[in-house]
C-alpha positions, -999 to 999 in steps of 0.1 A, spaced: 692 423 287 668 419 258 635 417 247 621 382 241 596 376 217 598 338 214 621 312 221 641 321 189 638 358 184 650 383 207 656 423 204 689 434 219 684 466 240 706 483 218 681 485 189 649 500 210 652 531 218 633 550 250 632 584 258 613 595 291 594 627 285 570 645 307 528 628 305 505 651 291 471 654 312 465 662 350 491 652 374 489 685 400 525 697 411 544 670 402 536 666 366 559 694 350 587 683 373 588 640 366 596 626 333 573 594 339 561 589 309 582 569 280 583 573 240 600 543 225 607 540 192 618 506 170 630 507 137 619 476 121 639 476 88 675 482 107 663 457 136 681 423 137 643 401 135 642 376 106 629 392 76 594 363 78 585 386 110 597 424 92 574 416 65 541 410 79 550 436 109 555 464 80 526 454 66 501 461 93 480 487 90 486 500 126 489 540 134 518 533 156 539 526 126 548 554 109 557 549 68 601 547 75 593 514 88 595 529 126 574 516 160 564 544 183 550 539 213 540 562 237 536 548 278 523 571 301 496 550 321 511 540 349 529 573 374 565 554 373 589 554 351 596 518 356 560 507 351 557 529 318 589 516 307 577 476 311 542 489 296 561 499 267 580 471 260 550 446 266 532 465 242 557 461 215 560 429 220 522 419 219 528 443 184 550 415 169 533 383 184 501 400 167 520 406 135 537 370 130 504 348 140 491 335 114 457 351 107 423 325 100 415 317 65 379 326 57 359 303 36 329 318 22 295 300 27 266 302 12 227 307 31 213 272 39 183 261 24 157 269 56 175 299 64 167 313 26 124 300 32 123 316 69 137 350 48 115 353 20 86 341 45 93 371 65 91 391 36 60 383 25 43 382 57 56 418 61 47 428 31 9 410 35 6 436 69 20 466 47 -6 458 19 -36 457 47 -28 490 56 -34 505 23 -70 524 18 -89 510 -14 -103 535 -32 
């Protein structure tokens, strides 16, 4: 079994590694006994993805992405292992679709003509009530 990201990448299993550790945060008497919760970690620079996906995924400025180049994700919603492991691997994928789509190039733009009058009209209107409300000596 793999992961797949699109029709032509997948991640074998081999290169994702889970670990299921206990979840932090109220659980009553069964939460020091379960290991629900899952920490996966993916290196990106020893994975097998094609280097036009490493490139922009190492280059996200994302917390979960530590500076070796490594994914770690920590899944403890759900009170399953099961469900924390798919949440886990979802989320890693959604990483790397985010990370290879390609981002909207912004064109700058300038005011238009009425929006620049209705501007300075407010101004001076504004300024016309401040003035009013000056004493004359």
């Amino acid at each position: 079994m793999s992961l797949k990201i699109s029709n032509t990448v997948e991640i074998p299993d081999h290169e994702i590694e889970m670990t299921a550790i206990r979840a932090q945060g109220a659980g009553g008497q069964n939460v020091n006994k379960v290991s629900s919760a899952i920490h996966l970690r993916f290196d990106i620079l020893q994975s097998s993805l094609p280097e036009r996906i490493k490139e922009p995924l190492l280059a996200l400025k994302d917390s979960r992405i530590s500076k070796d180049g490594v994914i770690i994700i920590k899944a403890q919603q759900f009170r399953t292992q099961e469900a924390n492991r798919e949440d886990a691997l979802t989320r890693l994928e959604s990483l790397i679709i985010e990370a290879t789509r390609p981002h909207k190039v912004r064109r700058p733009t300038k005011p238009t003509k009425s929006s620049q009058r209705k501007r300075l009209d407010s101004k001076k209107q504004r300024g016309a009530i401040k003035s009013q409300r000056q004493t004359k000596w």
